[in-house]
N, C-alpha and C positions, 0 to 999 in steps of 0.2 A: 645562236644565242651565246654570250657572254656566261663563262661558268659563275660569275659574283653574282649576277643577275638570276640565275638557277637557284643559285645554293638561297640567297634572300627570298628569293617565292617560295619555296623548301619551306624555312624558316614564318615566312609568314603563313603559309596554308598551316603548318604544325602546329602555328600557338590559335587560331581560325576555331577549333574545337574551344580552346580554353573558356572563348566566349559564353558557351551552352554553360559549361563548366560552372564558370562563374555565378552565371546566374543561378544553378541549382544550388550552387551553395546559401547564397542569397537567400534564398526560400527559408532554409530551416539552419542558422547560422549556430543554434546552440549545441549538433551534432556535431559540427564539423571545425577542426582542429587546424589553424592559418599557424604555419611553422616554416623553417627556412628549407626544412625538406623539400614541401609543398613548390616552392620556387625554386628550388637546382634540379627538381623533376621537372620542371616547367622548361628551366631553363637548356637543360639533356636531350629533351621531346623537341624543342624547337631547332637546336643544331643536331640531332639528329634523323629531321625533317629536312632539314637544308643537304646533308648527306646524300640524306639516299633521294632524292630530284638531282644531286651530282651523277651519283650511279647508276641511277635509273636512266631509260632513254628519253629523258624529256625532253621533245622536242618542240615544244609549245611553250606559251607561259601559262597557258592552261593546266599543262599536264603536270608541270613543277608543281604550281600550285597544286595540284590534285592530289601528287603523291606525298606532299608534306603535312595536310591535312587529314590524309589516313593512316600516317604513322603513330601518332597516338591514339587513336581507336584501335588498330591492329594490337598493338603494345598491350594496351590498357586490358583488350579483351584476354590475350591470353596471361597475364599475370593475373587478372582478376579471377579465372577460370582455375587458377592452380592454386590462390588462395581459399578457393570455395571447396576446391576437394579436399586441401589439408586440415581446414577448419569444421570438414564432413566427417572426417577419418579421427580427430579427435574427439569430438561431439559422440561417435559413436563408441569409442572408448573409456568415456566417462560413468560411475558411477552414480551420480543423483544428477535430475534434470536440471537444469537450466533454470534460474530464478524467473517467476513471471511478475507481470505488474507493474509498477512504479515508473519515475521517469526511464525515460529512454535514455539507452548507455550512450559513451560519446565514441565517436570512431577512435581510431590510433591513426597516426598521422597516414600509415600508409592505406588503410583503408578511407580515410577521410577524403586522401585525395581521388584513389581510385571510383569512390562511390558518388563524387560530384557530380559526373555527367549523368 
């Protein structure tokens, strides 16, 4: 296989997630915060899906597309995993609870994007 032909299936399996993505944001659009972050993370995820289907041994156009498709799931889980312990470990350092009730707060952009799938 042609490495343009790789790295493009890379690329398209990577943004492949976005789809789910998109749609959950859809669902409840008042949480969630559309910024140019949001798109140069999209846009990072998808050439760095075209990447690694380079480095990876894809030998298939299956297999590009596979592994560009689980680069941001991979990503996502473990950034979202490190955000949830640092936002544990402050939570537990704080002094009075947490306001309850009322509208629901809006994400910040990088949880917004992280929490759409």
């Amino acid at each position: 296989m042609h490495s343009s032909v790789v790295f493009s299936l890379g690329i398209v399996g990577a943004l492949a997630p976005e789809i789910v993505r998109l749609y959950g944001i859809r669902e409840d659009p008042a949480r969630f915060t559309w910024s140019w972050f949001y798109l140069v993370v999209t846009a990072a995820f998808a050439a760095l899906g075209g990447v690694l289907a380079l480095v990876m041994p894809a030998t298939t156009y299956w297999g590009a597309l596979y592994v560009g498709a689980s680069t941001p799931v991979l990503v996502n889980s473990l950034v979202r995993k490190g955000r949830q312990a640092s936002q544990q470990q402050l939570r537990s350092g704080e002094s009075t609870p947490p306001p309850y009730g009322g509208a629901p707060a809006r994400y910040a952009p990088v949880d917004s994007y992280l929490n759409g799938l």
